[in-house]
C-alpha positions in Angstrom: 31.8 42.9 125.8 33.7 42.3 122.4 33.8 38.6 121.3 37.4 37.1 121.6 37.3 35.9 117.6 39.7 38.9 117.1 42.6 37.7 117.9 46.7 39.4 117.0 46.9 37.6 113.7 43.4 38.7 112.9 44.2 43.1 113.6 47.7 42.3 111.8 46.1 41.2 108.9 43.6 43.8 108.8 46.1 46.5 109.6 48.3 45.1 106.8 45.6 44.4 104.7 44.8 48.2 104.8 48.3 49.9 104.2 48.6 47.2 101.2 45.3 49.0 99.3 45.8 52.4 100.8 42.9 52.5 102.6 43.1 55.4 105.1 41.0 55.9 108.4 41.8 54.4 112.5 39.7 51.3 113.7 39.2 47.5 113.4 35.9 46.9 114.9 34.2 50.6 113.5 35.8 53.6 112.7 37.6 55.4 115.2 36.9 59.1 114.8 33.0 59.1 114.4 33.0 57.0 117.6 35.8 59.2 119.5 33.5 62.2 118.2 30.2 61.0 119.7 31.2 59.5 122.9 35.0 60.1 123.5 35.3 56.2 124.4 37.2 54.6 121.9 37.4 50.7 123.1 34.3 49.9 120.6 37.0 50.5 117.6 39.6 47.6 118.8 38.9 43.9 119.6 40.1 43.4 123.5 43.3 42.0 122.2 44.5 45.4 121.6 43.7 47.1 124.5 44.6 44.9 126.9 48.2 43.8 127.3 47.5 41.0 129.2 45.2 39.4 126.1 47.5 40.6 123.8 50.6 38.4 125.2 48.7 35.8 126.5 49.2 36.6 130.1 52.9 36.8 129.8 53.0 40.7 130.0 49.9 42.5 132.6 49.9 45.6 133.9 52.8 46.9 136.4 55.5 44.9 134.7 58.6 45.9 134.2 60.0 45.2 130.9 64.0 45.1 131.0 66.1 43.4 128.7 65.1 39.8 130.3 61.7 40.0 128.7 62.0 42.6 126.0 61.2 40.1 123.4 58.1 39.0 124.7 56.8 43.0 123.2 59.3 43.3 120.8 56.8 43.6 117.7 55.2 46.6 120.0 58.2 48.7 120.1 60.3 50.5 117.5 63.9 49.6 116.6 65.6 51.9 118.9 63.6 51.4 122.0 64.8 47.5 121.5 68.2 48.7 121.0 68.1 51.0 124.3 66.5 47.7 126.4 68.5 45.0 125.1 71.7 46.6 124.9 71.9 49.8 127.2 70.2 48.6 129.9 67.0 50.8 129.6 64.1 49.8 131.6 60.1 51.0 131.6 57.2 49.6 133.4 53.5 48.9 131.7 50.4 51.1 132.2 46.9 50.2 131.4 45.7 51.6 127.9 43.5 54.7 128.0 40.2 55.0 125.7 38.8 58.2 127.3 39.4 60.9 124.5 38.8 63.4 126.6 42.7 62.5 128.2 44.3 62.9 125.3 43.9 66.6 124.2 43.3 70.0 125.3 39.7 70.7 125.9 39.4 73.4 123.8 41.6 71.7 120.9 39.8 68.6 121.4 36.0 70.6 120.9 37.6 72.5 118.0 38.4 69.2 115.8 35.1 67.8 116.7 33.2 71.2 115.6 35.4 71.9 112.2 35.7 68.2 111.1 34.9 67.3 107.6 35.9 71.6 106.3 39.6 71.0 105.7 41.1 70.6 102.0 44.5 71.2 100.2 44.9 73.5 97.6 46.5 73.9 94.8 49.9 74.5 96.3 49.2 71.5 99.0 48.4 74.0 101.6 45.6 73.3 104.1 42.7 75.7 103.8 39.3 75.8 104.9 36.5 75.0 102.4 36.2 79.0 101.0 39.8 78.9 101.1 40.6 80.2 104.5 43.7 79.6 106.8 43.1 76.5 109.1 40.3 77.2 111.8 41.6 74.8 114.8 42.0 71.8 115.8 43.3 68.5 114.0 42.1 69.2 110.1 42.3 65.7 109.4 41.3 63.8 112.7 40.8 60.6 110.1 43.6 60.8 107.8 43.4 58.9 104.3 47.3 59.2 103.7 50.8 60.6 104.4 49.6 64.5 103.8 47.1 64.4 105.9 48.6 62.6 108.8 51.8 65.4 108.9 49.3 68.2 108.3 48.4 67.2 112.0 51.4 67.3 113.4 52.7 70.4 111.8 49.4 73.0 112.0 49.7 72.6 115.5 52.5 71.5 117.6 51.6 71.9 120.7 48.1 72.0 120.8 47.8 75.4 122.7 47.1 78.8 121.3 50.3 79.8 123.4 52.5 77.8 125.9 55.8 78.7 127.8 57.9 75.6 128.8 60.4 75.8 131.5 63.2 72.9 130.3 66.1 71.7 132.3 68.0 69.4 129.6 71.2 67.1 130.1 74.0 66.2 127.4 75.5 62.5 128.3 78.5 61.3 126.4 78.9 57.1 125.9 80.8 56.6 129.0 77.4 58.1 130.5 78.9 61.6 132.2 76.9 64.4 131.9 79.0 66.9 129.7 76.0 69.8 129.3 73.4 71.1 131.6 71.2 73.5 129.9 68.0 75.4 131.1 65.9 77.0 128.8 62.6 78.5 128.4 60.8 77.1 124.7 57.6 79.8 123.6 55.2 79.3 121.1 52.5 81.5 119.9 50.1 80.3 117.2 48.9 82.8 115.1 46.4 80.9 113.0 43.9 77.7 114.1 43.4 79.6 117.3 40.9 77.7 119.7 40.7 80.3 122.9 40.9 83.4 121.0 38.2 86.2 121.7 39.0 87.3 118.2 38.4 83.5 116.8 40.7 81.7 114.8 43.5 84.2 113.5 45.7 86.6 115.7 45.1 90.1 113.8 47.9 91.4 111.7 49.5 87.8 111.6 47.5 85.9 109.2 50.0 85.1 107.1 52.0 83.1 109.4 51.4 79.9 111.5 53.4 80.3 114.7 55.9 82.3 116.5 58.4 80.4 118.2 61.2 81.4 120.5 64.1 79.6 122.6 65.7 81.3 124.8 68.9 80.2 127.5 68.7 80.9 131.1 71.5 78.5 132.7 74.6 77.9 132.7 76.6 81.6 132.4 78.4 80.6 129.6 75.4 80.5 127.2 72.9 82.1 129.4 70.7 85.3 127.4 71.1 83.0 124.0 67.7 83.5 122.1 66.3 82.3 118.7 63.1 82.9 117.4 61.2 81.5 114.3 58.6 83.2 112.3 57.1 80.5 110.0 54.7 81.5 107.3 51.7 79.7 107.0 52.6 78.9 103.7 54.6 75.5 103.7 56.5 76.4 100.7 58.2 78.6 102.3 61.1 78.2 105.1 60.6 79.9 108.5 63.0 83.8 109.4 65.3 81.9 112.2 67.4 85.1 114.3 69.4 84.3 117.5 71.5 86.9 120.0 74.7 86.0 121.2 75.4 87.3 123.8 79.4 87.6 123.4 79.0 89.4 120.1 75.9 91.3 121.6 73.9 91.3 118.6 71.7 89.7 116.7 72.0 87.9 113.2 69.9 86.5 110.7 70.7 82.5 110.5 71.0 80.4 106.9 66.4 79.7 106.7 67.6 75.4 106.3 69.8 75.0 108.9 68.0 72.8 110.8 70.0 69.9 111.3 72.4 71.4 113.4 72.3 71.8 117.5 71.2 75.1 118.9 73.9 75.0 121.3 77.0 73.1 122.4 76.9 69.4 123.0 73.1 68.5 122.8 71.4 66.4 119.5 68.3 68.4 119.5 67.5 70.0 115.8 65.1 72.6 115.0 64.0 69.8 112.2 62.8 67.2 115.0 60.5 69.5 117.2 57.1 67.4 117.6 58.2 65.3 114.4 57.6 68.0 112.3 59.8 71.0 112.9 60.1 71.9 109.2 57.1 73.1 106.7 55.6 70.3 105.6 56.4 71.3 101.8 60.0 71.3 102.0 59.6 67.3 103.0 58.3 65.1 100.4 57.8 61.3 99.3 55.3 61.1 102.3 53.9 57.7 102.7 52.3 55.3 105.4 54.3 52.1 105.4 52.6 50.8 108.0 50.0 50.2 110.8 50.2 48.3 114.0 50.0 48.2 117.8 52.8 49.5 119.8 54.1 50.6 122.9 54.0 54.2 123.9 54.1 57.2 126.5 51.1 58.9 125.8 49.0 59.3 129.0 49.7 59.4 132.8 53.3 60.6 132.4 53.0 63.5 134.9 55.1 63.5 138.2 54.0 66.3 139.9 54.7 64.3 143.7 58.5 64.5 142.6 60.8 68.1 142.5 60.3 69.8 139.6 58.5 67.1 138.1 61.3 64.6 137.7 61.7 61.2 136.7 63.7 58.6 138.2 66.7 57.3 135.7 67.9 54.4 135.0 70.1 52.7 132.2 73.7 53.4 130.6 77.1 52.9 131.8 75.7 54.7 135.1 72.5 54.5 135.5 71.3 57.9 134.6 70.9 57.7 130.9 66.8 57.6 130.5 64.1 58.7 132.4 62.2 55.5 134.1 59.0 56.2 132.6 55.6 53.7 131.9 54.3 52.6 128.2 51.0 51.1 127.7 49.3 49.4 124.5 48.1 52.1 121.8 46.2 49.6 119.9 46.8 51.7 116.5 49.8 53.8 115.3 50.6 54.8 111.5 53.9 54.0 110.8 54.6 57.6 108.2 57.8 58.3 106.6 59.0 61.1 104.7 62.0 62.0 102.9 63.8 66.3 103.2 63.4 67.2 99.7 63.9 70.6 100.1 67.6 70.1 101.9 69.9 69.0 99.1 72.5 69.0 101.8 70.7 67.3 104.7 72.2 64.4 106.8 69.2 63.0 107.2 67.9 60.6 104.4 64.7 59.9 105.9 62.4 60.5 109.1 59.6 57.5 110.2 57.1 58.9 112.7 55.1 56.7 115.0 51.5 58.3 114.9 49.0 57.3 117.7 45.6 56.7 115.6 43.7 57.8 118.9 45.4 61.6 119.6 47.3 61.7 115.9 50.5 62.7 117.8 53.8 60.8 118.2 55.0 58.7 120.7 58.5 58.3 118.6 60.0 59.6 115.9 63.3 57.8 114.1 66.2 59.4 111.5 67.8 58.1 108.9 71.5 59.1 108.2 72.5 59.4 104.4 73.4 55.5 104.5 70.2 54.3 105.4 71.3 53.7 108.6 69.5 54.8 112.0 71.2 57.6 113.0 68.6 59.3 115.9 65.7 59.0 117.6 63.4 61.5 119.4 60.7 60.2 121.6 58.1 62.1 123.5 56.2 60.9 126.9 52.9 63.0 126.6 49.9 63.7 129.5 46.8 65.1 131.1 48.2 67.7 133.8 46.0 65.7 136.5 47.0 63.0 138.8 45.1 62.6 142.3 44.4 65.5 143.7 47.0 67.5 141.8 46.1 69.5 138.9 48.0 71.9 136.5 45.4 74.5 134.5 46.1 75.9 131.4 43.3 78.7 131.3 40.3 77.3 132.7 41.2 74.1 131.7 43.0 70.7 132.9 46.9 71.4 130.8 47.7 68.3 128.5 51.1 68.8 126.9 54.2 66.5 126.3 56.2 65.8 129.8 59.5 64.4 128.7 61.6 63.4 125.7 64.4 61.3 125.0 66.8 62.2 122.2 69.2 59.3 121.0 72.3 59.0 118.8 72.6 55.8 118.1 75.8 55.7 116.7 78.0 57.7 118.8 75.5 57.0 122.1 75.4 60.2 123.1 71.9 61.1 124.9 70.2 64.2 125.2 67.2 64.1 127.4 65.0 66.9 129.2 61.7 66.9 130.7 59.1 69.8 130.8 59.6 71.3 134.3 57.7 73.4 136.9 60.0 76.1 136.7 63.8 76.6 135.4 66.8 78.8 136.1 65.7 82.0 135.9 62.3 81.9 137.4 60.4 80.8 134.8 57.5 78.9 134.6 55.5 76.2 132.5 52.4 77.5 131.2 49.5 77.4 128.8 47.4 79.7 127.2 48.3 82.4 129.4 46.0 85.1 127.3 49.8 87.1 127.0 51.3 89.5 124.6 53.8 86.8 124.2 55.2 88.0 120.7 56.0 91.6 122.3 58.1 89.8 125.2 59.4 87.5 123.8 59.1 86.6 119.8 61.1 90.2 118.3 64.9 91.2 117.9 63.9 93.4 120.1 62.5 90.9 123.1 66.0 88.7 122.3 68.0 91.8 122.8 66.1 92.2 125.9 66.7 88.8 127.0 69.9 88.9 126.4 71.2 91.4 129.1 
């Protein structure tokens, strides 16, 4: 049992203390990662305070709560300026889970056993590429599960997105205007295929022939006719100088083109806010952002456990909030007792809308649970937040391989200023037929990842 001397003003002075002198690394009580490496239980970092709610507010907030725009306030130094926004003024509501401190939860097996086994052999090089010690691509896992500044904590996010050698998401998505009516329906089918940091390869870290690059990734359309056999794909290299090969097929002109490498701000299709730029808070190479710096550290409220709803059809979530009531998914938040507060600024897009991105970074998992633009003002302009889980709940179970999935479950993508909503959910299956899976040990970039594959998609 941890001694109750720790109270809030005591971890935000610490935390505060710590961005002031630029001291990296997760933890109040100890260090985080050598603990979450040795016995996957990370309550021995953190004073009770921040991992109970309860303690935290002094009993006005427990567990099972639902926070609405009556008692928003009570947390409001645990959530982010839009998810106040959304509560106060939209009527969004969520409810309050218990805090998880089993590592084990919080990643891919495989993913999870790979950071542990190639801590410590990550560097940048000259160019600010990560590379392995005798100046190999990355090897798997998180290269810098304790992260001393801004570089390190977005080379996390970026070598890896979703955690997975190879997934296949299956993605019903909805387009609400301000007035709240649904003006876009989309189902797509969202591939990736890493080709370097490979954890459950025979062949080990690098996919043969491809070790110049860092992923494959392809989008492809499925529902409604109108847009349906649509396909992208993006090559990235693994050098973050450079900018990812982006082709898509249209169907209507039955062929497929080569699009501008930096337009990334820009919807895929009609009517939805999601950009190429804001997959997993870190959609473009790292390089072509700059000026990355953590501003902050502090407890907050997130989505990043137990968000699974395999009970309900197609694993949806209830809605609630808007002018009708459908607006966001009703999902639970519980206490993540440290997130880095990172910004970053698109250096390499002269022409970008975006003056600066600020990334919410669970300490525990180093992924998101939001992320929040900047329009050329300085004024928020968009937020994109992710509800993340373990593929377990009861007896129900989703495998990826031979092993429990984890993956994100749902995110919520938020204009602010015009109040247009795009949400979508990761699904059991989509128009189509297609499925959700991980790690399916498939020829994915044959199928799926060539002009070819999109030219076969498309008809």
């Amino acid at each position: 049992m941890h001694i109750r001397k720790y109270d809030f003003d005591y971890s935000r002075r610490f935390f505060m203390d710590k961005v002031a002198r630029g001291i990296g690394g997760a933890g109040v009580l100890t260090s985080l990662w050598p603990l979450l490496s040795e016995s996957g239980d990370i309550s021995k970092a953190y004073p009770d305070e921040l991992l109970d709610i309860s303690l935290y507010t002094k009993g006005k907030i427990k567990v099972g709560d639902e926070i609405s725009a009556d008692n928003i306030d009570v947390v409001k130094d645990l959530v982010d300026p839009m998810l106040y926004q959304e509560v106060k003024q939209q009527g969004r509501k969520f409810f309050i889970m218990a805090t998880d401190t089993d590592a084990s939860t919080m990643f891919p097996p495989k993913f999870l056993e790979a950071t542990i086994k190639n801590q410590g052999q990550a560097k940048f090089d000259e160019t600010g590429n990560v590379r392995t010690k005798d100046g190999k691509p990355w090897i798997g896992g998180l290269p810098f599960p304790n992260p001393q500044d801004g570089m390190e904590t977005i080379a996390n996010l970026t070598l890896s997105w979703g955690r997975h050698d190879q997934t296949m998401y299956a993605i019903p998505m909805y387009a609400l205007d301000a007035s709240g009516n649904v003006l876009y329906n989309y189902d797509f089918v969202w591939a990736e295929q890493n080709t370097t940091g490979l954890v459950d390869h025979p062949d080990g870290p690098y996919l043969k022939g491809y070790e110049d690059k860092l992923r494959l990734q392809s989008t492809w359309f499925s529902a409604p006719n109108d847009v349906k056999g649509t396909a992208f794909v993006n090559i990235w290299p693994y050098d973050q100088r450079e900018y990812p090969d982006l082709f898509g097929y249209i169907p209507a002109f039955k062929r497929v083109r080569r699009f501008p490498t930096n337009q990334r701000f820009e919807p895929l299709v009609p009517g939805i806010n999601l950009f190429l730029s804001d997959a997993w808070a870190a959609g473009d190479p790292m390089l072509t952002w700059g000026n990355y710096k953590i501003v902050g550290r502090q407890p907050f409220l997130g989505s990043m456990h137990g968000q699974w709803q395999p009970e309900a059809k197609n694993w949806e979530y209830p809605l609630v909030g808007g002018p009708k009531n459908n607006s966001f998914m009703y999902v639970g938040k519980s206490l993540i007792p440290e997130v880095i507060v990172l910004e970053a600024e698109p250096t390499g897009y002269p022409r970008a809308p975006v003056s600066k991105k600020r990334v919410y970074i669970d300490a525990r998992m180093l992924t998101f649970p939001q992320m929040i633009t900047f329009d050329r003002r300085g004024e928020i302009w968009k937020s994109f937040e992710p509800g993340f889980s373990q593929y377990k709940k009861g007896d129900k179970v989703a495998m990826a391989g031979k092993d429990i999935a984890w993956s994100w479950s749902w995110v919520i993508s938020n204009d602010i200023q015009s109040q247009r909503i795009t949400r979508f959910h990761q699904a059991e299956s989509c128009a189509g037929g297609w499925k959700s899976q991980w790690n399916m040990h498939d020829d994915l970039i044959n199928k799926y990842m060539t002009v070819q594959a999109m030219q076969r998609l498309g008809t």
